[in-house]
KOLLUM-551939 format. One record per residue (C-alpha): residue in three letters; residue number from 1; z, x, y. Coordinates in steps of 0.1 Angstrom, whole numbers, plus 5000, padded with zeros to 4 digits. Layout:
 type seq    z    x    y
  ALA NUM    Z    X    Y
...
This chain:
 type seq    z    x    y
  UNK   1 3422 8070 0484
  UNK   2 3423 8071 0525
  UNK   3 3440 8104 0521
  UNK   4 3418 8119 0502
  UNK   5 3382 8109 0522
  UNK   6 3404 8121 0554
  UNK   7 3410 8156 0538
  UNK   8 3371 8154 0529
  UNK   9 3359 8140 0563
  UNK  10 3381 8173 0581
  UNK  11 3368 8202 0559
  UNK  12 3331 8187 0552
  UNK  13 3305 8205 0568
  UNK  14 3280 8186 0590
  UNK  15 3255 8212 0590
  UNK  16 3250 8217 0558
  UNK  17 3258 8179 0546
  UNK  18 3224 8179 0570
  UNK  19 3205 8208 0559
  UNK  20 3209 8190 0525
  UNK  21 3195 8160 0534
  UNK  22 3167 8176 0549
  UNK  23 3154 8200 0522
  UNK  24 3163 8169 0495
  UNK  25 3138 8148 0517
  UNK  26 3113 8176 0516
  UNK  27 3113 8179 0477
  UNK  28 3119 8140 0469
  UNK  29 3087 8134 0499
  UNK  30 3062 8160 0477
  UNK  31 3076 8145 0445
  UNK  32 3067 8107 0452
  UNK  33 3038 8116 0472
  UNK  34 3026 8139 0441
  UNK  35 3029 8116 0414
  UNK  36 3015 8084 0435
  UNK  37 2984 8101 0446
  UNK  38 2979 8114 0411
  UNK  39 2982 8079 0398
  UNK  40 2962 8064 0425
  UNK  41 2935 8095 0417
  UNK  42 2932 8081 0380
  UNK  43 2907 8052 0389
  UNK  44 2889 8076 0409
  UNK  45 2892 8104 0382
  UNK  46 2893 8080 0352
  UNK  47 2860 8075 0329
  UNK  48 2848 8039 0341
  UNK  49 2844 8044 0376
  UNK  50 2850 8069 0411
  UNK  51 2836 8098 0419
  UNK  52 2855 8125 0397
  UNK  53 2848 8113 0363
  UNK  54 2824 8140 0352
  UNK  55 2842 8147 0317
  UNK  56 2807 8135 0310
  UNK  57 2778 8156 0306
  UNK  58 2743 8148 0295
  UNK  59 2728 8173 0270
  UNK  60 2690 8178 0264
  UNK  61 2662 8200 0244
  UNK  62 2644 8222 0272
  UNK  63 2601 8213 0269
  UNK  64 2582 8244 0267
  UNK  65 2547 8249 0276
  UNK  66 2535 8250 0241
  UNK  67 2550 8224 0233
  UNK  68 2538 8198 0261
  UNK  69 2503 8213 0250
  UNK  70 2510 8200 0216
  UNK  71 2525 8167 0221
  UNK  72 2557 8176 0206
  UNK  73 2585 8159 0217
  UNK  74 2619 8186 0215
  UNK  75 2644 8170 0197
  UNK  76 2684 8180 0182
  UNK  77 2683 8187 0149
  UNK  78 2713 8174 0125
  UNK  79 2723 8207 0122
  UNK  80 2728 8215 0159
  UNK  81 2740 8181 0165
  UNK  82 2769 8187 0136
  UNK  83 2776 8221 0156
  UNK  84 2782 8202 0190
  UNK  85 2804 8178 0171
  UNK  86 2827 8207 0161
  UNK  87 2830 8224 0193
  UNK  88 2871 8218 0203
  UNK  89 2859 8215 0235
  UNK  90 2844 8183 0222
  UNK  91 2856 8149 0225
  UNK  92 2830 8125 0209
  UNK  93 2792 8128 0215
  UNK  94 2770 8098 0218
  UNK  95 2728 8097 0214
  UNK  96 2704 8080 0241
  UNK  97 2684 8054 0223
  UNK  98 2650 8046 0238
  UNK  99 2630 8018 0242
  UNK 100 2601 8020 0217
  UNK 101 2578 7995 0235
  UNK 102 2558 7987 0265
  UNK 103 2579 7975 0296
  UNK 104 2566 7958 0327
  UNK 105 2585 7950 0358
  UNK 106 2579 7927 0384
  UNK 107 2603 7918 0414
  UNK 108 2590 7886 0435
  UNK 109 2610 7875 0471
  UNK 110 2585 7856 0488
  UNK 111 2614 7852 0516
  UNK 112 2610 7891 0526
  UNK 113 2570 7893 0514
  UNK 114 2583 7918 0486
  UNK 115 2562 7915 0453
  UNK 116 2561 7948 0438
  UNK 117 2553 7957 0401
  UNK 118 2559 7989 0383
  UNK 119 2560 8002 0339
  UNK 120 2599 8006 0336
  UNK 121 2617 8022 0307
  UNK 122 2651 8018 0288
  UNK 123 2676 8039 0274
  UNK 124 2707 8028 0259
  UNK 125 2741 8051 0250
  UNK 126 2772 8038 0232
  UNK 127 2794 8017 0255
  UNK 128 2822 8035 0255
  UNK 129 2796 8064 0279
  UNK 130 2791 8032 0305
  UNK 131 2803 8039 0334
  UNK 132 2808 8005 0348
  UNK 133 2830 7971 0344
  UNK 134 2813 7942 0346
  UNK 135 2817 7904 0321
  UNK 136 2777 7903 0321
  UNK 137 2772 7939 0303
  UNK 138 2765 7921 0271
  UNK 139 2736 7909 0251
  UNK 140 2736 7888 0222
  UNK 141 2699 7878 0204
  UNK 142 2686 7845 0222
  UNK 143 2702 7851 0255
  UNK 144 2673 7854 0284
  UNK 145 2688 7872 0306
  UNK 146 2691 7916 0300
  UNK 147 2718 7929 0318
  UNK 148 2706 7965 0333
  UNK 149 2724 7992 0350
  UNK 150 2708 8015 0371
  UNK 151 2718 8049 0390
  UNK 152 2734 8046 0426
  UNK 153 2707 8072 0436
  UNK 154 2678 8046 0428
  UNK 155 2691 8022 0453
  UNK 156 2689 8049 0479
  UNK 157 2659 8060 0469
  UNK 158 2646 8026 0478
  UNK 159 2662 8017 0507
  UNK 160 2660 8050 0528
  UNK 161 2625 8063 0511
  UNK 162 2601 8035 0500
  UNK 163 2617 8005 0523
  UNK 164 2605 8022 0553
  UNK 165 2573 8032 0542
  UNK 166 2562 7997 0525
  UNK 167 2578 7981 0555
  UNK 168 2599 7959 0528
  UNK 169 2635 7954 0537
  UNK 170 2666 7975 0526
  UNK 171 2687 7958 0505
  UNK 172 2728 7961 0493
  UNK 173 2739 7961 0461
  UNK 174 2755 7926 0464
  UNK 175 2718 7912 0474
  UNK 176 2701 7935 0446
  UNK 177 2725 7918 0416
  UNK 178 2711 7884 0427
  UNK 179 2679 7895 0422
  UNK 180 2661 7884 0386
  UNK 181 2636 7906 0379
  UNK 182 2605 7893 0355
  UNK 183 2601 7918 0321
  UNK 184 2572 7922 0304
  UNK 185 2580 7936 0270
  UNK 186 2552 7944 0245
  UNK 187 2544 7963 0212
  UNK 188 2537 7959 0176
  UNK 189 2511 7926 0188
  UNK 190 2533 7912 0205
  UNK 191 2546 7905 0244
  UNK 192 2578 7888 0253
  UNK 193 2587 7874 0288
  UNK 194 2624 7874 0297
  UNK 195 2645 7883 0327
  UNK 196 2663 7914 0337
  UNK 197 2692 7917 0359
  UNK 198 2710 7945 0377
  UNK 199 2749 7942 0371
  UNK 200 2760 7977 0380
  UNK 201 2749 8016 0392
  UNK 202 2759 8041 0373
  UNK 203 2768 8076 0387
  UNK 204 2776 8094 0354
  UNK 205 2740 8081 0339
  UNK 206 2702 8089 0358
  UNK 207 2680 8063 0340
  UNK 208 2682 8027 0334
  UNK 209 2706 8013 0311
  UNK 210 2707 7982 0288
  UNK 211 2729 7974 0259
  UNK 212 2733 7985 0227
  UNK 213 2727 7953 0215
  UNK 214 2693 7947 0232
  UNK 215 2679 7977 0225
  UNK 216 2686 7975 0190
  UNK 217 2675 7939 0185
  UNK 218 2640 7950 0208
  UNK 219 2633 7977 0190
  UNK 220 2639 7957 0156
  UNK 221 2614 7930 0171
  UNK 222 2591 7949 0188
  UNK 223 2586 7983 0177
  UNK 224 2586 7974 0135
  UNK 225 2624 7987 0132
  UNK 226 2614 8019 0140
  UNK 227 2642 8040 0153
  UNK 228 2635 8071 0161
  UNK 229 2660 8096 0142
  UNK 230 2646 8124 0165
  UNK 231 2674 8127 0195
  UNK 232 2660 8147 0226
  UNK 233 2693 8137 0244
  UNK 234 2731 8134 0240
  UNK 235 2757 8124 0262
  UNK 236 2790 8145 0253
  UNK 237 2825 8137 0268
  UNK 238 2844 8168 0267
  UNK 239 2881 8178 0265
  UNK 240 2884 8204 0298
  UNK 241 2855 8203 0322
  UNK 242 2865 8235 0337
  UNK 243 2865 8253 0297
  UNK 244 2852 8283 0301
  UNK 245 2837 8281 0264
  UNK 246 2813 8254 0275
  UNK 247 2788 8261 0299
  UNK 248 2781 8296 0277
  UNK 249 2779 8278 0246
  UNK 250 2750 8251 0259
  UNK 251 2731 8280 0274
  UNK 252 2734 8302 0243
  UNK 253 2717 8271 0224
  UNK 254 2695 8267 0253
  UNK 255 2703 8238 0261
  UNK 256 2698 8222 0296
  UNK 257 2730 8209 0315
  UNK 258 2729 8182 0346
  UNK 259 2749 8206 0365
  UNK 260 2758 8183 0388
  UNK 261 2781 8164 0365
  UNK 262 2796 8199 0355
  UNK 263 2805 8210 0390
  UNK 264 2820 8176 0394
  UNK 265 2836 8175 0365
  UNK 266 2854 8208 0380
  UNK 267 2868 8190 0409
  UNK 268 2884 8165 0393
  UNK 269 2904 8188 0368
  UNK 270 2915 8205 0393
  UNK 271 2927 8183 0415
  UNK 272 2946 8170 0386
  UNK 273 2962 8207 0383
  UNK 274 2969 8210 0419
  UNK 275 2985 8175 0420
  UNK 276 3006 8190 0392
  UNK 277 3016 8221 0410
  UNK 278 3026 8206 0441
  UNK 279 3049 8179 0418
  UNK 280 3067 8209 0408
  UNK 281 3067 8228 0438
  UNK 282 3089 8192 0452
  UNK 283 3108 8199 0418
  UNK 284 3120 8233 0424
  UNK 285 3130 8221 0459
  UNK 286 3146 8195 0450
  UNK 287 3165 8211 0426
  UNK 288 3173 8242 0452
  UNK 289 3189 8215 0477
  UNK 290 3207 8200 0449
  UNK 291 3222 8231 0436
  UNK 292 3235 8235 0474
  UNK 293 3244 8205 0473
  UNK 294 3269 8211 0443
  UNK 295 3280 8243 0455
  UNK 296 3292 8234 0486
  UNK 297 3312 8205 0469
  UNK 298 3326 8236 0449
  UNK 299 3332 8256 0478
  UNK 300 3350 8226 0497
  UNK 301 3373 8222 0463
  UNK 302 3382 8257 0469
  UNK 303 3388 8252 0499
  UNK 304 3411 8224 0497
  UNK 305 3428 8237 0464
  UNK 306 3465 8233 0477
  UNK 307 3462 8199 0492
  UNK 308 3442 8186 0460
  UNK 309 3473 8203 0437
  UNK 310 3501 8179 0462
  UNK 311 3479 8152 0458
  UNK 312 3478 8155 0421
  UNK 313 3516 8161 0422
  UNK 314 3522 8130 0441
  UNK 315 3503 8105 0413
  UNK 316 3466 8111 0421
  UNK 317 3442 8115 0392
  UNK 318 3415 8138 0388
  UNK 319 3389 8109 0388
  UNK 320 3404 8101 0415
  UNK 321 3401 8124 0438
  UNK 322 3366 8129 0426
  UNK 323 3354 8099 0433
  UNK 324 3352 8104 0473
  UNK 325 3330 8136 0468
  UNK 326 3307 8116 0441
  UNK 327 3299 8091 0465
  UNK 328 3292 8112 0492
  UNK 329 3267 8134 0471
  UNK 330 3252 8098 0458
  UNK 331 3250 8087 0494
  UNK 332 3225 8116 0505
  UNK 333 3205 8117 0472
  UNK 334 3202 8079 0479
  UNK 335 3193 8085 0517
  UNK 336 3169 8112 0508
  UNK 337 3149 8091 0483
  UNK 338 3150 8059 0509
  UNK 339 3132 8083 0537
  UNK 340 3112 8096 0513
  UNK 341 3097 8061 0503
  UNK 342 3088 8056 0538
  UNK 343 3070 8087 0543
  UNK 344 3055 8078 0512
  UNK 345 3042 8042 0522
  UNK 346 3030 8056 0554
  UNK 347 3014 8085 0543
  UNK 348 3000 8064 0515
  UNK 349 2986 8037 0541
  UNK 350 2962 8067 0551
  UNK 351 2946 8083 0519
  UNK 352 2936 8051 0509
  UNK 353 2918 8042 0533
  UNK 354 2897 8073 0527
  UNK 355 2896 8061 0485
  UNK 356 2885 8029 0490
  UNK 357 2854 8044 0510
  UNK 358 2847 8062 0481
  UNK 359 2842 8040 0457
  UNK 360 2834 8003 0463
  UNK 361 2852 7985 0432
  UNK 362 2886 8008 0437
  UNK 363 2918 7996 0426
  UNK 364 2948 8017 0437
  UNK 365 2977 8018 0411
  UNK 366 3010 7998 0418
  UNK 367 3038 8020 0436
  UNK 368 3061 8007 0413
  UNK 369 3061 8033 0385
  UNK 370 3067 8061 0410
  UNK 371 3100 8039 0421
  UNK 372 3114 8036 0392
  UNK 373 3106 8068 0376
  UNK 374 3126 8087 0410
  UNK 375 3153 8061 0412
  UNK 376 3158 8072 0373
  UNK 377 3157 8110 0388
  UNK 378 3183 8102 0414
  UNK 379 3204 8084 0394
  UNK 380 3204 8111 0366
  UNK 381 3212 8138 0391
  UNK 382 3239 8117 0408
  UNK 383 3260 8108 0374
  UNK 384 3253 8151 0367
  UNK 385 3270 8159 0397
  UNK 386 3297 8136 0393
  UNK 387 3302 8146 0360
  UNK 388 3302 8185 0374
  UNK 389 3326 8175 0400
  UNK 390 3351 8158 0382
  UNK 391 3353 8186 0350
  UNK 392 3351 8214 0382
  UNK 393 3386 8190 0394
  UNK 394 3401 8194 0359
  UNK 395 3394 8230 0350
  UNK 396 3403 8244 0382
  UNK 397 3436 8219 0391
């Protein structure tokens, strides 16, 4: 065996041996890198919370002159609602629900000489269109306490418009969710007193959410079971934000679109696709060092064709002798992934700084998928080329 990593150690090239390394680093880097910033994008990109999550658009019925003269409230009909349904752009639509009823908010901190009181409404979607996580985002008939969601732009609103002008204090989220807010509710004769409480701001939804469950068990108590079956608005999750079909299709029904949520929407499918290019863009590179890789083990076979046939002659097996040059071309793929990891912690140190700013409740995903998953690669690719190099030993000697 000494004989043999001696002829390899005189005939191996240390240039290329090292342009090798290099260009597998390069590739192996944008690979790992790829893949972990695409998985650490998904709780930015994903549907419960970040910044990118706009696969949700809200849908409503334009009002018209005529018919705000009227009183007539625009509404989908079953018809155009069925037609949404069977777009294939579509993935599930869900129906705001409104409250039916009276509502009358007061918020009291004597500490900060804040006592302001305001009408409020309600809306409630499916739960499935929530944007938020939170244990308290449930209601069950007899508890006190409504859970309520607001948008991220309310809190602004407050703190850098009204505050000032009211001279009342700016307050953080943390602060705001320990505040109880006193609800007046009242229809059909009757006025209930309970206590609301924000858990959560939505940026998918611009109004004020409650569950489900309350809003059907309000409406039920206060508003004679009447449920509107007129819908004005719709929440529709679809398959492809950037779908050409869609925005044509809404404004052919003439339908309004927040537009915001499309051109987000946008952003985040295509930083999905450019994630995606650059993976393979670290594939094809990989794959070009490797196939240099291999051919220069071919070439140095060639090269050392007469020695290899006296070594065979003298005893020496063809796995053998091929075990010398296997190692060496596991040895680089190995070193090349280990570099490559530590670009990838350091590199990955940064970004998420920058992802964390963006979104308060962000999780990052574990690193551990993307080391197994490219330990798997390098493995594969090793036992290829040791395969290639020992039926390369038998064919050719």
């Amino acid at each position: 065996m000494r004989l043999i990593w001696k002829v390899l150690r005189q005939n191996i090239s240390i240039g290329q041996l090292s342009g090798f390394v290099l260009a597998n680093i390069i590739g192996l880097t944008i690979i790992v890198i790829g893949l972990q910033l695409y998985l650490d994008l998904q709780p930015l990109m994903s549907n419960k919370s970040g910044f990118m999550k706009a696969d949700y658009w809200v849908i409503s019925k334009p009002v018209s002159t005529m018919e705000s003269l009227a009183g007539v409230k625009p509404a989908f009909t079953s018809e155009e609602i069925d037609d949404i349904e069977s777009q294939e752009f579509i993935a599930q639509v869900g129906f705001f629900t409104p409250a039916l009823y009276t509502i009358k908010g007061q918020v009291i901190m004597e500490k900060y000489g804040v006592d302001v009181g305001t009408d409020l409404f309600f809306e409630a979607v499916p739960e499935e269109f929530v944007d938020i996580q939170s244990e308290e985002w449930t209601f069950q008939p007899g508890d006190e306490i409504i859970p309520i969601v607001v948008p991220q732009d309310y809190l602004n609103l407050y703190n850098f418009g009204y505050a000032p002008s009211a001279d009342f204090p700016a307050i953080s989220e943390a602060m705001i969710q320990k505040v109880l807010i006193d609800l007046y509710l009242i229809g059909n004769g009757k006025q209930l007193y309970m206590k609301g409480k924000i858990v959560g701001f939505s940026s998918r939804l611009n109004t004020i959410l409650v569950p489900q469950s309350f809003m059907e068990w309000s409406n039920q108590l206060l508003a004679d079971g009447y449920a509107s079956k007129e819908v004005s608005r719709i929440i529709v999750q679809v398959t492809n934000p950037a779908d050409e079909r869609i925005v044509p299709y809404f404004k052919n029904k003439g339908l309004d679109i927040e537009r915001d949520k499309l051109d987000t929407a946008k952003v985040g499918w295509l930083m999905r696709v450019l994630v995606f290019v650059v993976m393979l863009i670290g594939l094809i590179i990989c794959g070009l060092a490797g196939y240099v890789l291999i051919l220069s083990i071919f070439l140095l076979l060639q090269r050392n064709k007469t020695v290899i046939r006296n070594l065979m002659i003298i005893g020496y097996k063809p796995k053998q002798i091929a075990i010398p040059y296997s190692l060496l071309v596991a040895f680089t793929n190995f070193l090349s992934l280990f570099i490559a990891v530590l670009f990838l912690i350091g590199i990955r140190t940064i970004y998420l700084r920058y992802f964390y700013e963006l979104s308060a409740d962000y999780r990052p995903e574990s690193i551990t998928l993307v080391l197994v998953v490219t330990f798997a690669f390098e493995l594969l690719i090793t036992c290829l080329n040791a395969r290639l190099i020992l039926s390369s030993i038998r064919k050719t000697f």
